[in-house]
C-alpha positions as CSV (number, residue, x, y, z in Angstrom):
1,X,-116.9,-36.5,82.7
2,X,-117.2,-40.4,83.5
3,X,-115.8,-43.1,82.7
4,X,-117.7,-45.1,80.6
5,X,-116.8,-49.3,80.7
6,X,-116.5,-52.2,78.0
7,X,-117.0,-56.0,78.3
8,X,-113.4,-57.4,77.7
9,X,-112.1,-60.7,77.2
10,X,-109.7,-62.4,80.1
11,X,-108.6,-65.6,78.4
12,X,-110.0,-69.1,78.7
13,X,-113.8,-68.0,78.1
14,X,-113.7,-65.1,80.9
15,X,-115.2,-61.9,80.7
16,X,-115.0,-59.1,82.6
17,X,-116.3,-55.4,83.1
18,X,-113.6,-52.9,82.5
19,X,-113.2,-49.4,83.2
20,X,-109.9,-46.8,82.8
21,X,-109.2,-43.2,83.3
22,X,-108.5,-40.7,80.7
23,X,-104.5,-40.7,79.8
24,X,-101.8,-42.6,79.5
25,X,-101.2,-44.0,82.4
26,X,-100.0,-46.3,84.2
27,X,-103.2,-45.8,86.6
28,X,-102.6,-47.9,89.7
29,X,-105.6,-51.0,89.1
30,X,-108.5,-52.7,91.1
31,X,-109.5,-56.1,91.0
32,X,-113.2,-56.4,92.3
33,X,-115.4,-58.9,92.6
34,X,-119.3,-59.6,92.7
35,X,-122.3,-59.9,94.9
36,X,-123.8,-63.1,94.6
37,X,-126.7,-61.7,91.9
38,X,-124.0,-61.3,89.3
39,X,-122.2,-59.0,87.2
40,X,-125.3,-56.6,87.1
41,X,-125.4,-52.6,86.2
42,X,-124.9,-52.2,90.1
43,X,-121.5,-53.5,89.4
44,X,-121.1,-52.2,86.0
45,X,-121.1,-48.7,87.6
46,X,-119.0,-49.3,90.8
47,X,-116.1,-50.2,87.8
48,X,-116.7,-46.9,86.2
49,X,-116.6,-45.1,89.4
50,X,-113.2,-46.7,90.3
51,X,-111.8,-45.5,86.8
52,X,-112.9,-41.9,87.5
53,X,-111.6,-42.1,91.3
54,X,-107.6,-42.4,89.0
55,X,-107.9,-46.7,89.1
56,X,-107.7,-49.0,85.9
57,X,-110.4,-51.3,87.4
58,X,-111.7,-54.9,86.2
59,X,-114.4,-57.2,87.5
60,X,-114.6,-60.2,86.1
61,X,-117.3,-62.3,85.3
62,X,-117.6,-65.4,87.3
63,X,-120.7,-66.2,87.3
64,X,-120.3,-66.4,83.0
65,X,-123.2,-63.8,82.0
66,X,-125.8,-65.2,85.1
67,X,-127.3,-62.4,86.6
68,X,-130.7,-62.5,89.5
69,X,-132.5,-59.8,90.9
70,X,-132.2,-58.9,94.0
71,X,-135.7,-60.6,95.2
72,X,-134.4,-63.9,93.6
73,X,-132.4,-64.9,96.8
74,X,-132.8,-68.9,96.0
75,X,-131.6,-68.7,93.0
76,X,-128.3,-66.4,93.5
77,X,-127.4,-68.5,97.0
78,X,-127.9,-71.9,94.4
79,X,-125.1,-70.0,92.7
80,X,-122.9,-69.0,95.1
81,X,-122.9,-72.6,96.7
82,X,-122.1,-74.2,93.0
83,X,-118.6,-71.9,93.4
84,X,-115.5,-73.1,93.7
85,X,-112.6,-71.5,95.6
86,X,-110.0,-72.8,93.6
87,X,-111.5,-71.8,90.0
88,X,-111.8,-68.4,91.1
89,X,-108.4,-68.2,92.2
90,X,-107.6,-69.2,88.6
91,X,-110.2,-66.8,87.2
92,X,-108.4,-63.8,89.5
93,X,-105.1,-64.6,87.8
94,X,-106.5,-64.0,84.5
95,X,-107.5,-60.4,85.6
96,X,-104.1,-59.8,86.8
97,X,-102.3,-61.1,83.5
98,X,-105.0,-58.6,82.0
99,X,-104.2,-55.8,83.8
100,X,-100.8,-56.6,83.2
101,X,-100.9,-56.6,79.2
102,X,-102.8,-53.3,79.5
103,X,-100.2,-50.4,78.9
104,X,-102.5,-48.1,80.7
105,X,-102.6,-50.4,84.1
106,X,-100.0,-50.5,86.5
107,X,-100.5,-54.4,86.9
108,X,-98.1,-54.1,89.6
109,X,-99.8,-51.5,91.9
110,X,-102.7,-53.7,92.3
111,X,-105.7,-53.9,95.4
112,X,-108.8,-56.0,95.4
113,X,-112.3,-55.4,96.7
114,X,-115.3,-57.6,96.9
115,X,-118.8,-57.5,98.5
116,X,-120.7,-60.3,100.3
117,X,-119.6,-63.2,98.4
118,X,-117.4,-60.9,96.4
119,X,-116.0,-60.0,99.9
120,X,-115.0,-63.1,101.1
121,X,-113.3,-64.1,97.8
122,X,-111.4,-60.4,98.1
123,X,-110.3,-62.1,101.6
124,X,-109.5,-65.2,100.3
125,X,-107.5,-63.2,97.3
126,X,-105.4,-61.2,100.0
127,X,-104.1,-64.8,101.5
128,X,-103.7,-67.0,98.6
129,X,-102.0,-64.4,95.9
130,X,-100.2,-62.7,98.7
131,X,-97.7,-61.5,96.2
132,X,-100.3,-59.5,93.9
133,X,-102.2,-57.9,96.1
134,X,-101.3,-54.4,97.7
135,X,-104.1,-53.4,99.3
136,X,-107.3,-54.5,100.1
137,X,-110.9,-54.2,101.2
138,X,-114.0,-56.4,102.0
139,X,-117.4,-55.5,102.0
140,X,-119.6,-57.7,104.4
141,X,-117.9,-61.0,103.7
142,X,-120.0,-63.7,104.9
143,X,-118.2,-66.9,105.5
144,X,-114.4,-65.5,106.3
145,X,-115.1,-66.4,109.6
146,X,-117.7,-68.8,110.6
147,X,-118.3,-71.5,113.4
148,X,-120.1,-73.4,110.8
149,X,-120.8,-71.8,107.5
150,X,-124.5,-72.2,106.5
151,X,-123.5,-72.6,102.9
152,X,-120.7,-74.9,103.7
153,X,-117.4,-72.8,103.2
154,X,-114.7,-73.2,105.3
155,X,-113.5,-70.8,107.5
156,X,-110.5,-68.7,105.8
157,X,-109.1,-67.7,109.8
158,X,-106.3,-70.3,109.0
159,X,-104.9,-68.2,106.1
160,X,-104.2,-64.9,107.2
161,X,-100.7,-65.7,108.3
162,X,-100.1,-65.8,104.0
163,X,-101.8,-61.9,104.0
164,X,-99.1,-59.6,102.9
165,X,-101.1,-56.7,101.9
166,X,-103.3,-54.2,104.5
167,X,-106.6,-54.8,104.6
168,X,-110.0,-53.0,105.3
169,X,-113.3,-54.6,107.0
170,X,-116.8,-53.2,106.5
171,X,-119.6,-54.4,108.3
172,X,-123.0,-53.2,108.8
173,X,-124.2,-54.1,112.8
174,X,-127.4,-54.9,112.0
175,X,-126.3,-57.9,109.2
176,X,-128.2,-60.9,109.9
177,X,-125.8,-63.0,108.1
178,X,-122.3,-61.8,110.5
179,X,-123.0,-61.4,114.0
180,X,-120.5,-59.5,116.2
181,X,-118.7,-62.7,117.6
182,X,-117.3,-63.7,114.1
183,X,-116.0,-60.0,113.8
184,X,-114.5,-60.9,116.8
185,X,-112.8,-64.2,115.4
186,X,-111.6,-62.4,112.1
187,X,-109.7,-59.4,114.4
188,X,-108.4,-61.7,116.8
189,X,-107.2,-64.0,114.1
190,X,-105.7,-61.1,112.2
191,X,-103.9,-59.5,115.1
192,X,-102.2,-62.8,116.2
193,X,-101.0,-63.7,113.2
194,X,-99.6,-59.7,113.3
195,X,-101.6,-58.3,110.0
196,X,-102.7,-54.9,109.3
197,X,-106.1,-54.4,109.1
198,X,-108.9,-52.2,110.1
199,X,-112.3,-53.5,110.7
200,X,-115.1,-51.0,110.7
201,X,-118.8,-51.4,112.0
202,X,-121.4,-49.2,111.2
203,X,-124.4,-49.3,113.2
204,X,-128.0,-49.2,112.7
205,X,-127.0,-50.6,109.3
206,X,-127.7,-54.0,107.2
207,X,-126.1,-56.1,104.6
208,X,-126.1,-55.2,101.6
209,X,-125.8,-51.4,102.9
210,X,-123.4,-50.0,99.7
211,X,-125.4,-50.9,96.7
212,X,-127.8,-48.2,95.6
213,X,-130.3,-50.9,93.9
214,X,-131.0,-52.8,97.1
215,X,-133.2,-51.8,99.9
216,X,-130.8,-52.3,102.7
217,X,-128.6,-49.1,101.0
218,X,-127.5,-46.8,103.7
219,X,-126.4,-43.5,101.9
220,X,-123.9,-42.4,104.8
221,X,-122.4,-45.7,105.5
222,X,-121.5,-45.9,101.6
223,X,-120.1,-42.5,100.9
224,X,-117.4,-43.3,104.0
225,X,-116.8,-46.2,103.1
226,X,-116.1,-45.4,99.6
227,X,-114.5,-42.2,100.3
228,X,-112.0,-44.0,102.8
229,X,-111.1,-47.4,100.6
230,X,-110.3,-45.2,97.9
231,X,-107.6,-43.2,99.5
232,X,-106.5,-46.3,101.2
233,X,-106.1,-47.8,97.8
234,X,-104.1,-44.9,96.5
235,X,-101.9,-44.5,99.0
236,X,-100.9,-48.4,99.0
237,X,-100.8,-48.0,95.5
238,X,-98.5,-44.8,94.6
């Protein structure tokens, strides 16, 4: 049987997408966060699919209901560029003090997972709430790592010293939008400043390459990736 989700409100005019598994609980929790189209059925499901994988799992809503298709690449990049690191800092505390209040959610056993924009905010997450995080994993990040950042971010290299919790890379070798050198910057940063990580490359294989909607889905790369963040997530998290 799967899980089936409900919208859920997060405090200060926040929504988010949340999904639980059968029982009582406490089920260790996932914080995840969005591609730059928005909170979309894409994402709708992966939330569902962490509750029936044993995680009490909330995305919240930072883009506040906007959602573009995939084709609409102008529009969701105007979006992404109008964020604000900071306010989505704030916005991931109020999916913690969710998970928290929720009887069923070990809001102390938490990890946090993003993709593309999503995954450098899961990045981001792992340094600046270093004490709330227990595992976690980023999907194609773009802009964790940059020379110059095309959309203007700043590079998060200078951060990882604050990372308390292990961490998982994905990449796709064929992404357009992260080249092999800025891997390269984000291990060696991550191995001088002495934190566990593990930064995977798949080859013949694009951004984009988990979700099932877009065209640059690769089937295989998805199911190991999935399969393997999971278990890392529950064995950070028990």
């Amino acid at each position: 049987m799967s899980a089936s989700g409900e919208w859920v409100e997060l405090g200060g005019g926040l929504r988010g997408y949340y999904a639980r598994p059968d029982g009582a609980g406490p089920f260790p929790s996932v914080v995840i966060y969005i591609e730059a189209f928005g909170l979309n059925d894409h994402f709708k499901r992966l939330t569902e699919r962490f509750a029936d994988a044993g995680f009490a799992a909330v995305t919240p809503d930072i883009y506040d209901g906007a959602i573009y298709e995939y084709a609409d690449l102008p529009n969701a990049i105007g979006h992404m560029k109008r964020m604000d690191d900071d306010t989505v800092l704030a916005r991931t505390e109020r999916a913690l003090a969710f998970l928290v209040g929720r009887a069923e959610a070990n809001g102390s056993a938490v990890a946090v997972t993003g993709f593309c924009m999503g995954g450098r905010y899961a990045f981001l997450a792992n340094a600046a709430l270093p004490s709330r995080f227990k595992a976690a994993a980023a999907f194609y990040g773009g802009g964790i790592g940059p020379v110059e950042d095309f959309f203007g971010r700043k590079t998060l290299l200078d951060r990882v010293g604050a990372m308390q919790a292990p961490l998982l890379l994905w990449y796709g070798a064929e992404d357009p939008f992260i080249r092999p050198e800025e891997h390269g910057r984000i291990a060696e940063a991550m191995s001088r400043a002495g934190r566990q990580y593990t930064l995977t490359v798949f080859p013949r294989v694009t951004h984009g390459f988990f979700c099932e909607d877009r065209a640059s889905y690769d089937k295989a790369a998805a199911q190991r990736s999935w399969r393997a963040t999971t278990a890392f997530f529950h064995e950070y998290l028990t």
